[in-house]
C-alpha positions in Angstrom: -68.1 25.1 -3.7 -70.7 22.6 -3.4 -74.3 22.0 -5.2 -77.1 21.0 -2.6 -78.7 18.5 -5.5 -81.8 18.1 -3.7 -82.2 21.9 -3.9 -81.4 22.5 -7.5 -84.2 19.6 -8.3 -86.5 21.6 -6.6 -85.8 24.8 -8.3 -85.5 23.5 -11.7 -88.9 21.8 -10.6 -90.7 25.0 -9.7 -89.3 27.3 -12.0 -90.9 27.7 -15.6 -88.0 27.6 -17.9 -88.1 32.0 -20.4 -88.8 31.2 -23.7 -87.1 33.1 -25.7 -88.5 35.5 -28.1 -89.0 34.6 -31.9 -87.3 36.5 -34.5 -87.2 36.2 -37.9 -85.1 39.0 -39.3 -81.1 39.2 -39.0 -78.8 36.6 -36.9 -77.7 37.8 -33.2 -74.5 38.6 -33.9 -75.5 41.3 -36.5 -76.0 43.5 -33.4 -73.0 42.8 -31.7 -70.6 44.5 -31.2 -67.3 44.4 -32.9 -65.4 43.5 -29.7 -67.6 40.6 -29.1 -67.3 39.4 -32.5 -63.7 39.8 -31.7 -64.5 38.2 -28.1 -66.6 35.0 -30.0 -63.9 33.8 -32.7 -61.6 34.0 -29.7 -63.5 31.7 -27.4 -63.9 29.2 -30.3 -60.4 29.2 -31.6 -60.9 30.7 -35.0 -57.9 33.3 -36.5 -58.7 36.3 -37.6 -56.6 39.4 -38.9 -55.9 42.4 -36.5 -56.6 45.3 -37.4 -59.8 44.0 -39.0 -63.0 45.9 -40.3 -66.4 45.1 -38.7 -68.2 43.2 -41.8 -64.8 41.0 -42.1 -65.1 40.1 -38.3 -68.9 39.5 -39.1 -68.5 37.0 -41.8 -65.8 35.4 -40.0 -68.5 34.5 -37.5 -71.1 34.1 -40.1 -69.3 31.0 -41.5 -68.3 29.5 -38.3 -71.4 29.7 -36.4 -73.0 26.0 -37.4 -69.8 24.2 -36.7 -68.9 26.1 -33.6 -72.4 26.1 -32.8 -75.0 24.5 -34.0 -73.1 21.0 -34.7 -70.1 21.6 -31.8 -70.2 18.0 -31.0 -67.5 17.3 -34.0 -64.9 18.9 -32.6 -65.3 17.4 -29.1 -63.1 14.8 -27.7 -64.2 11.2 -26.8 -65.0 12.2 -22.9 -67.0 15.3 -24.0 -68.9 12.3 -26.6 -69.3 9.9 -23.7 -70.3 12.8 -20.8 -73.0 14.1 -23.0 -74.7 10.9 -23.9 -74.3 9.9 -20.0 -76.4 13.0 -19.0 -79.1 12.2 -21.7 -79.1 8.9 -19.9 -77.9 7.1 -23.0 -75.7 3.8 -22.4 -73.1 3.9 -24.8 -72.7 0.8 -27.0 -69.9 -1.3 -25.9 -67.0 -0.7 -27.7 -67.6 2.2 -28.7 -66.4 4.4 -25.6 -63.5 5.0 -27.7 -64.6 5.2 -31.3 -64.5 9.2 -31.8 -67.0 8.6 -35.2 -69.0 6.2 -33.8 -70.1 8.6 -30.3 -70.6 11.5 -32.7 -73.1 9.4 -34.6 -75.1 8.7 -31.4 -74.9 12.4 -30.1 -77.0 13.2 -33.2 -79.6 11.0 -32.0 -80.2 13.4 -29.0 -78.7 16.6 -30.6 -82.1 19.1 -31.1 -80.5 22.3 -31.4 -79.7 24.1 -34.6 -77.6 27.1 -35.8 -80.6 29.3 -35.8 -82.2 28.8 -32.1 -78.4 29.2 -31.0 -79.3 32.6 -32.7 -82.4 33.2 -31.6 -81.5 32.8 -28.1 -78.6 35.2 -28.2 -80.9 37.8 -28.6 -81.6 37.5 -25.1 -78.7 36.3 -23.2 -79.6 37.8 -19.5 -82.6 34.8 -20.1 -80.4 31.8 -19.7 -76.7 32.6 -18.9 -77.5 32.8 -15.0 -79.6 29.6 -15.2 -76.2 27.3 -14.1 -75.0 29.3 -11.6 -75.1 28.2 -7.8 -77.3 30.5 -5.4 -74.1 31.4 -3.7 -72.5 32.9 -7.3 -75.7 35.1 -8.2 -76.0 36.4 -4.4 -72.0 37.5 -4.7 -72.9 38.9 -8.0 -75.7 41.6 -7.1 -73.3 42.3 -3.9 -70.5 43.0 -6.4 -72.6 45.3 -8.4 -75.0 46.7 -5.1 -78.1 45.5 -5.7 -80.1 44.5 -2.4 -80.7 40.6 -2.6 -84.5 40.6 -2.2 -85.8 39.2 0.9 -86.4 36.0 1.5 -83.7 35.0 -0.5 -84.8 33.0 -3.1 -82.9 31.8 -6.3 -86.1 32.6 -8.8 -86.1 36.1 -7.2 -82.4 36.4 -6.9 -82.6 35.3 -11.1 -85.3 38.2 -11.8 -83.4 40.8 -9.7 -80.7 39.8 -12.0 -81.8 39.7 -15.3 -84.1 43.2 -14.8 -80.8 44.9 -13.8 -78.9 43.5 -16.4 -78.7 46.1 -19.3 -77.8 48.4 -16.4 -75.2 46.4 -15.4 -73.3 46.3 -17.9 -74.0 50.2 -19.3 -72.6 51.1 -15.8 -69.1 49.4 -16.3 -69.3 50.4 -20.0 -69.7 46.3 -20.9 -71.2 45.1 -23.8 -73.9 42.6 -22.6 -75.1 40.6 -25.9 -71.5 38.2 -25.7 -70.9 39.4 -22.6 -67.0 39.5 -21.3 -64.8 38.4 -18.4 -67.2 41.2 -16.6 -69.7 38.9 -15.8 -67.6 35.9 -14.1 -65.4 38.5 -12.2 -66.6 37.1 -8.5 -65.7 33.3 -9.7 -62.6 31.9 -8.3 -60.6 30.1 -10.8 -62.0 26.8 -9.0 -65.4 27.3 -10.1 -64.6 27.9 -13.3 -62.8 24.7 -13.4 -65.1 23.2 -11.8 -68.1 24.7 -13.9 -66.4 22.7 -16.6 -65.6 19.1 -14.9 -69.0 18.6 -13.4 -69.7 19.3 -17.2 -67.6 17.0 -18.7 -65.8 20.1 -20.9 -61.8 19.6 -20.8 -60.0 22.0 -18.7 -58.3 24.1 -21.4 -54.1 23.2 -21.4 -51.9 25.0 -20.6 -54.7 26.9 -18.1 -55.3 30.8 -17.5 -58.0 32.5 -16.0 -58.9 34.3 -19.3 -59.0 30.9 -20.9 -61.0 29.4 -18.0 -63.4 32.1 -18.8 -63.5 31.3 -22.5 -64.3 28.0 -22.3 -67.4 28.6 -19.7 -68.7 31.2 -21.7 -68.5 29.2 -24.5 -70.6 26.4 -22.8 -72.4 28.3 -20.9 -75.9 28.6 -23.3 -76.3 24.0 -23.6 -75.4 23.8 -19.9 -78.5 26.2 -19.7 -80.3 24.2 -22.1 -79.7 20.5 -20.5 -80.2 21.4 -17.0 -83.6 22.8 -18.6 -84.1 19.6 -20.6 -83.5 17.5 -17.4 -85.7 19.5 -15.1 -88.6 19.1 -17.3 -88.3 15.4 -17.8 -88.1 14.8 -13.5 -91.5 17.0 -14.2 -92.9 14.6 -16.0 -91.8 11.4 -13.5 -92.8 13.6 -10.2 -96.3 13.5 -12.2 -96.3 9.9 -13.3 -95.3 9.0 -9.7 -98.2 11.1 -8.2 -100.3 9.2 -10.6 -98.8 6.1 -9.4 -99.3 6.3 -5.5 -102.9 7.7 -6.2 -103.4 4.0 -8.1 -101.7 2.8 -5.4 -104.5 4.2 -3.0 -107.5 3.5 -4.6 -106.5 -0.3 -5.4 -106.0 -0.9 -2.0 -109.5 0.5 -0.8 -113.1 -1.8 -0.9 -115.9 -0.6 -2.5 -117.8 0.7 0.2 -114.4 2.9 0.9 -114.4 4.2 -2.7 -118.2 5.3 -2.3 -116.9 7.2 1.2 -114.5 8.7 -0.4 -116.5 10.2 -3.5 -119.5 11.1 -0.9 -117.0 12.8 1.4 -115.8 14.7 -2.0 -119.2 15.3 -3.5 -118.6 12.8 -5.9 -121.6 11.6 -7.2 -121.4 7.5 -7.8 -124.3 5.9 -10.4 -126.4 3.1 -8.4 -124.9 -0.6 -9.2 -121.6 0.7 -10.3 -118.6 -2.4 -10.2 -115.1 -2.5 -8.8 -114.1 -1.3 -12.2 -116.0 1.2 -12.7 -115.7 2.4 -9.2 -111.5 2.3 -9.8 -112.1 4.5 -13.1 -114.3 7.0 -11.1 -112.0 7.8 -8.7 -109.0 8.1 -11.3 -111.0 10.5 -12.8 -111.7 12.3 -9.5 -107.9 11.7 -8.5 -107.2 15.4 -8.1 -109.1 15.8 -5.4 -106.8 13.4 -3.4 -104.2 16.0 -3.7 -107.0 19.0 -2.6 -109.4 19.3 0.2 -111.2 17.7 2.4 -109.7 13.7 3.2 -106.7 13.6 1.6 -105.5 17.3 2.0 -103.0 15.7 4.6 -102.3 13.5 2.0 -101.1 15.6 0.0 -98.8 17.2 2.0 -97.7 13.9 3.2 -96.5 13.0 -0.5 -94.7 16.6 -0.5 -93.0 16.1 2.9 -91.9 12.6 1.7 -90.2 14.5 -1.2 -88.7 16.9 0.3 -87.4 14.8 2.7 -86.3 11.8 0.8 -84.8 14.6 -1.6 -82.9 16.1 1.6 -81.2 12.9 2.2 -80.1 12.7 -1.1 -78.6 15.8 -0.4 -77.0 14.5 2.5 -75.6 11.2 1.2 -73.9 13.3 -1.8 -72.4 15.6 0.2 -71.3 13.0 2.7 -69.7 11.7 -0.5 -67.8 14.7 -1.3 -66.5 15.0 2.4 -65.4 11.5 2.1 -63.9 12.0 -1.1 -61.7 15.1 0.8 -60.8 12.7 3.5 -59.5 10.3 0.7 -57.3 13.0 -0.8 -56.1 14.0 2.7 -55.0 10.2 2.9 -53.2 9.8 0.1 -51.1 13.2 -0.1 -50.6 12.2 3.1 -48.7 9.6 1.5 -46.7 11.5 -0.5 -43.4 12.7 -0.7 -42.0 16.5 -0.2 -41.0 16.3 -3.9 -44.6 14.8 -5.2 -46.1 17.3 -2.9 -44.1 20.4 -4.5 -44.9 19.5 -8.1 -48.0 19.8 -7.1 -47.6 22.7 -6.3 -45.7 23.6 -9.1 -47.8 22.8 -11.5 -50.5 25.0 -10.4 -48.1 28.0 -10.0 -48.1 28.0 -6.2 -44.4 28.9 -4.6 -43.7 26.5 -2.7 -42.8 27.1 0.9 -38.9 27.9 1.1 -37.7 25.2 3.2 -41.0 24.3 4.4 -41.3 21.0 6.5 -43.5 18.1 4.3 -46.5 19.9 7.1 -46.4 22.7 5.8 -46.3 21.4 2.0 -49.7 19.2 3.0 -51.0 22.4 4.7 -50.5 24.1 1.0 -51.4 21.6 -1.0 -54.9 20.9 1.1 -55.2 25.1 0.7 -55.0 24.6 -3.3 -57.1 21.6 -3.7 -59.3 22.5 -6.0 -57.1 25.0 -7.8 -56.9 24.3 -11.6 -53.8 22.8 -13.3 -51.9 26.3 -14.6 -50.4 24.4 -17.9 -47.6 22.1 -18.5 -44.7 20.7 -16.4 -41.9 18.6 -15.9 -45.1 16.8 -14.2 -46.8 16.2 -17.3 -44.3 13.3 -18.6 -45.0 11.6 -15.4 -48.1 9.5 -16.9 -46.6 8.6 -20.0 -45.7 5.3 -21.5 -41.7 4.2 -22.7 -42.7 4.5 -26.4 -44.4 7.9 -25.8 -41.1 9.4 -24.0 -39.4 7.2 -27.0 -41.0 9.4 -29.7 -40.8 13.0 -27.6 -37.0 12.3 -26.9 -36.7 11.8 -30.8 -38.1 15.1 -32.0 -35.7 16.8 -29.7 -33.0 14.6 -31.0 -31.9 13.3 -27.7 -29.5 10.5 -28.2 -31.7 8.2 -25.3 -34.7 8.1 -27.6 -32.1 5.4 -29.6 -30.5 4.2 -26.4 -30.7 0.0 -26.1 -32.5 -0.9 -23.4 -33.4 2.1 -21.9 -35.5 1.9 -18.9 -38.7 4.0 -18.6 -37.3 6.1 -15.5 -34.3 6.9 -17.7 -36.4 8.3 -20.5 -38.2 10.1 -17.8 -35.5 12.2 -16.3 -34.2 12.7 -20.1 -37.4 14.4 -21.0 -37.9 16.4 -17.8 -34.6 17.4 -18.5 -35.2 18.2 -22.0 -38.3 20.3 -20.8 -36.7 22.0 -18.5 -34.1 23.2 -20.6 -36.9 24.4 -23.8 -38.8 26.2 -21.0 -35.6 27.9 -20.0 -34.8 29.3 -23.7 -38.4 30.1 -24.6 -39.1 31.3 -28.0 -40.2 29.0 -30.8 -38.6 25.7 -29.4 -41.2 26.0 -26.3 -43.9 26.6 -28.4 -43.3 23.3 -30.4 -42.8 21.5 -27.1 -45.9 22.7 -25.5 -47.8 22.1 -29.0 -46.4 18.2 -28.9 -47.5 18.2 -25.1 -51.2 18.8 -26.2 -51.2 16.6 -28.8 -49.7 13.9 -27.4 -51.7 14.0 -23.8 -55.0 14.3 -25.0 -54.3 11.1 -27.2 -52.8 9.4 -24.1 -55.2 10.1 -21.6 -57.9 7.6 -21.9 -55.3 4.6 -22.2 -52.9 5.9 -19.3 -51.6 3.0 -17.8 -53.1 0.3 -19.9 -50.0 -0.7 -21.2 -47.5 -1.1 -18.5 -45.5 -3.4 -17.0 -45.8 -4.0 -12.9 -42.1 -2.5 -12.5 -43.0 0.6 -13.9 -46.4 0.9 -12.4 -44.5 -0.1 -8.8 -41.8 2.6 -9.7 -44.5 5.6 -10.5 -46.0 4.6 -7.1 -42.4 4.6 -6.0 -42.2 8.2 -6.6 -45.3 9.1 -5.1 -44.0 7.6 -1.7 -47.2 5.2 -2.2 -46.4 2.1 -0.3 -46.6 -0.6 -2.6 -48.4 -3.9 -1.8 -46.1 -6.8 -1.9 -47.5 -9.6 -4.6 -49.9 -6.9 -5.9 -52.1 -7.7 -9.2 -51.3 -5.6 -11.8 -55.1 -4.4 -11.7 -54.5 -3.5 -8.8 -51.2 -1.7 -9.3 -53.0 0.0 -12.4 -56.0 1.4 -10.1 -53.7 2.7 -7.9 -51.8 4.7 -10.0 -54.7 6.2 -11.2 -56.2 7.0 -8.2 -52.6 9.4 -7.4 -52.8 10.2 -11.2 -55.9 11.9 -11.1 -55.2 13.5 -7.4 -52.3 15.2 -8.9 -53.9 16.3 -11.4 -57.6 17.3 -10.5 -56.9 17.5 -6.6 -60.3 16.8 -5.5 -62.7 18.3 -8.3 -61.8 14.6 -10.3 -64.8 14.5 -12.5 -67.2 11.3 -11.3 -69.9 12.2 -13.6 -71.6 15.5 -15.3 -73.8 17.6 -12.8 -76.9 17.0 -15.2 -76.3 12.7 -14.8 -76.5 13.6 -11.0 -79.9 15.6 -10.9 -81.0 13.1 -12.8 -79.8 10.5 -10.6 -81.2 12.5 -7.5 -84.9 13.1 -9.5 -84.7 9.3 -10.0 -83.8 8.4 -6.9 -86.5 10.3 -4.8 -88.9 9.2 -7.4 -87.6 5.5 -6.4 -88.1 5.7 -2.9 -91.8 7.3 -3.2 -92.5 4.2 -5.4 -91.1 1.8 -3.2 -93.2 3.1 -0.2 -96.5 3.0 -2.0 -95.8 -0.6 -3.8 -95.3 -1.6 -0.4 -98.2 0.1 1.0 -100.9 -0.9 -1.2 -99.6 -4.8 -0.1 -100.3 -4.4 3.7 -103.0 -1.7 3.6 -107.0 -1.9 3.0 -108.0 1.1 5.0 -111.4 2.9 5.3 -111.6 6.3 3.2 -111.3 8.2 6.6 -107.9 6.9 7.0 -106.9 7.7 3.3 -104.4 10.2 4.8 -102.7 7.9 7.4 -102.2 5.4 4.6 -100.4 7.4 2.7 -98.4 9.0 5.3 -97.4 5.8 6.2 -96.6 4.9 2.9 -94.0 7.5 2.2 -92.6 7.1 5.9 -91.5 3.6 4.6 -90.2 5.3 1.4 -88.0 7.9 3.1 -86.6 5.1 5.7 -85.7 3.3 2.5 -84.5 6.9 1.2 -81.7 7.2 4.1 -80.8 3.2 3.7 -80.1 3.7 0.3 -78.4 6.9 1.0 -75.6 5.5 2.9 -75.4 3.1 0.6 -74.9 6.0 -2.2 -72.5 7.0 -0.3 -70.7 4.0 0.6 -70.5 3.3 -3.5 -69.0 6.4 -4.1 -66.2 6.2 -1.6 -65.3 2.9 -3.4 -64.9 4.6 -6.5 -62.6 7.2 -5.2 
């Protein structure tokens, strides 16, 4: 699945944002229903008895609602801290990436929402939930539940189409639509919801199921609304600012006697001995009519072209980005060995081919690219450091834990073997082992490989099949076990930054080029008011030749970061 960025900017450009209705009287989840009160403590993790009665459930919900809610931000780990600020544009302080209380204390600089909008905007869920999807999920959802898309296919039309057949919906397939159920993801694949979440910046829930995938979308699914919102209407407010800017642009670079042919050829009428000045603050206060009829009406579509176009390329570098970043995991599996390539596999509950050739394995493997992680494996100890397998051996009382001078690959095989024997029995023994396995990973993961020594960085690469560069830095060796780290386990959905950073990046960007073309303009140009439109054609024809020159480059930057 991939987003056209360009296109999303557009849409979340040109479409005004529902506002949601204002209530004062009880919270949303007063009407619900008591299976999606059920369906809501679920999704956020909270106990609660079985059987239960209906006010129980309700108060339950009641006094979980800020936390889970209104402040969720304290329960998140340090990547959820650091992705949100990232896609509010905040620059975390150095230092601080890691400091858990110090990332929640600049989230509630930018936090706005409270317990009671949450509420309020429950009330209408059909308003926002179908704001994230791609125009590719809503069309497979009104063929699922056949409703003619409406023609031409538009994503604002496709949205209303939605959203008035909503209630309807869900009455048909007896659903309750208030906290709706898995009902309304059933035409995702389990790789959009995992992706859903990277682009996001929301940890894939371990050890994964679709039910749980589900969960934790739903559960995000009302502040993914809300940012992409947010982010829209602030690239509103630069597209304005930079229409502002090339009309300055314009009129600076005129004479006098082209302001005065302007305003006559826009029935402007100009006082007798008016200066430069005043001239300049006549025609800002005219400027709309640079973007109407008459002179500049090809100016105007000009600037929109040069959007569009520049925005298009955008489109096209990212893109070319995620092809490349495809060919890169193509590469390096291609690297691999039969054994790497089958715990792959494994670990996202894919049989392996029975005595399948290492072709076949790749031809899998490429198949399931993008298929989440299905929970824990022998796999899972493969990133961790000596002391960690140290400390697991020792709480299953495994005489190598104490063993002098035990090498890291001999702690390994101990605690895949150890693993492999408590996933065998089952029962209460597995269940500690997989609750140490969350534990410990999610502390691990933003250090992995930090700590080791160039052996056992050149043996993990060793068991990858990864050719190992003789004399090779240990930065070196450290990037390139992460680079097969995160391949295993992400394929190619590795996060490299939330979806709302990116439409940022691409409103920027555009907005950047468009600049560019009219700073540059206004240095060569001094054109009569006839030729207003040529100028400023010309001026965004400079901007988008920058736009596709910087685009490669985009591109190029990425593909060094993968």
């Amino acid at each position: 699945m991939k987003f056209s960025w360009s296109t999303i900017l557009v849409l979340a450009l040109a479409t005004e944002g529902t506002v949601a209705s204002t209530w004062f009287g009880k919270a949303a989840y007063n009407k619900w229903h008591e299976t999606e009160l059920e369906r809501w403590l679920s999704d956020n993790n909270v106990p609660y008895p079985t059987p239960a009665d209906r006010k129980d459930l309700e108060n339950l919900v009641k006094n979980n609602w800020n936390a889970k809610v209104g402040e969720p931000y304290n329960e998140w780990d340090s990547a959820q801290l650091n992705s949100y600020l990232k896609s509010k544009g905040h620059e975390v302080k150095k230092g601080t990436e890691a400091n858990k209380e110090s990332l929640i204390s600049q989230v509630k600089n930018y936090w706005t929402d409270t317990a009671d909008t949450a509420s309020d905007s429950y009330h209408n869920v059909k308003d926002w939930v179908f704001d994230s999807w791609t125009d590719s999920q809503l069309k497979s959802f009104l063929d699922k539940h056949g409703i003619p898309a409406p023609q031409p296919r538009k994503r604002d039309t496709m949205l209303a189409t939605i959203r008035e057949n909503y209630e309807s919906i869900a009455k048909k397939l007896d659903e309750t639509a208030h906290y709706p159920g898995n009902w309304l993801y059933e035409t995702w694949t389990e790789s959009d919801l995992k992706e859903f979440l990277d682009e996001r910046g929301v940890p894939v829930p371990q050890p994964t199921t679709r039910d749980k995938l589900i969960a934790s979308v739903r559960r995000n699914a009302r502040l993914a609304s809300s940012n992409m919102k947010e982010t829209s209407a602030s690239a509103s407010s630069s597209a304005q600012a930079v229409k502002e800017s090339l009309s300055d642009a314009l009129f600076d670079s005129w004479s006098d006697s082209d302001i005065k042919a302007w305003a006559d050829k826009n029935g402007i009428k100009v006082p007798q001995g008016s200066k430069r000045n005043e001239l300049l603050a006549l025609a800002r206060k005219h400027r709309s009519s640079l973007y109407g009829d008459n002179v500049a009406s090809s100016a105007s579509s000009a600037f929109g072209a040069a959007t569009s176009k520049a925005g298009n390329q955008f489109a096209a570098a990212t893109d070319d980005a995620s092809l490349k970043a495809e060919d890169l995991f193509n590469s390096a599996i291609g690297t691999w060995s039969e054994s790497r390539l089958k715990a792959f596999l494994d670990a996202r509950g894919i049989p392996v081919p029975q005595g399948g050739k290492k072709d076949e394995l790749l031809a899998t493997v490429r198949l399931n690219k993008h298929k989440a992680s299905s929970g824990w494996s022998a796999s899972t100890f493969d990133t961790w450091t000596t002391e960690n397998l140290k400390k697991w051996l020792a709480t299953q009382n495994n005489k190598a834990a104490n063993k002098a001078g035990a090498t890291r690959e001999e702690l390994l095989s101990q605690a895949q073997v150890a693993y492999a024997s408590a996933s065998k029995t089952g029962g209460t023994g597995y269940a500690s082992v997989t609750s140490y396995l969350a534990a410990a990973t999610d502390a691990a993961k933003d250090s992995t490989f930090d700590t080791w020594s160039d052996s056992d960085l050149k043996s993990y690469l060793d068991s990858y099949g990864v050719p190992v560069p003789q004399n090779g830095k240990t930065d070196e060796l450290k990037a390139m076990a992460r680079r097969n780290a995160n391949y295993f386990r992400y394929g190619t959905s590795t996060p490299q930054g939330t979806i709302f950073a990116r439409l940022q990046a691409s409103a920027q960007w555009v907005l950047d080029q468009l600049k560019i073309g009219a700073a540059s303009g206004r240095k060569e140009a001094s054109y009569q008011g006839e030729k207003a439109a040529d100028y400023v054609k010309e001026g965004v024809t400079a901007a988008t030749n920058r736009a596709g020159e910087q685009a490669q480059k985009a591109g190029d930057r990425i593909k060094e970061e993968l």
